[in-house]
Steps between C-alpha positions, in 0.01 A plus 500: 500500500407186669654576828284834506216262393543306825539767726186621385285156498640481868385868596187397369516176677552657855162732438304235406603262828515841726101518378420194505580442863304806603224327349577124666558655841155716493306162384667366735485765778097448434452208539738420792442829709189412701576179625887654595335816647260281745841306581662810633192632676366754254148430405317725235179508505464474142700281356486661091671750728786291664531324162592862346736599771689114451507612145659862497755397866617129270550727157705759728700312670596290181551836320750626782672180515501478043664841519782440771571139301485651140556844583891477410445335206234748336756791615762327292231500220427859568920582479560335167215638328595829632895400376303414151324823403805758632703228248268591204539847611855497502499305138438785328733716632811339377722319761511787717506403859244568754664742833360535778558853582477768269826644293575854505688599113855685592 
């Protein structure tokens, strides 16, 4: 019970950092865009407008980068949950066990 309560609290855990920095690099991305855009030779000329791009390019790039580092780990997630609910499945059946391919009777 407690190690399901774990695995759960650090599902839950992942979302909430995965989210969170979305929402540091956009801030971040707004701020910082401008002055990094003028650095590289691409001048807006409004710079709400360069401040927006910063915003959506920083929370895309972190997103692409959160998904290749914690990718594997929320596809291990995904496979034990799955593993979970075809367990409950099979609990009511007796202690028959699953096959992969279908038996034909003789």
């Amino acid at each position: 019970m407690l190690t399901r309560l774990i695995v759960d609290l650090y599902a839950w855990i992942i979302e909430i950092y995965l989210w969170l920095m979305l929402l540091i690099s956009s801030v971040y991305g707004y701020y910082n865009a401008v002055p990094i855009f003028r650095a590289t030779g691409l001048v807006f000329e409004n710079n709400v407008m360069g401040k927006l791009v910063g915003a959506v390019i920083f929370a895309a790039v972190t997103f692409l980068l959160s998904a290749v580092i914690m990718g594997p780990i929320v596809a291990l997630l995904d496979i034990r949950k799955s593993v979970r609910t075809l367990e409950t499945k099979n609990r009511g059946n007796g202690n028959r066990v699953l096959s992969a391919e279908k038996i034909e009777p003789f």
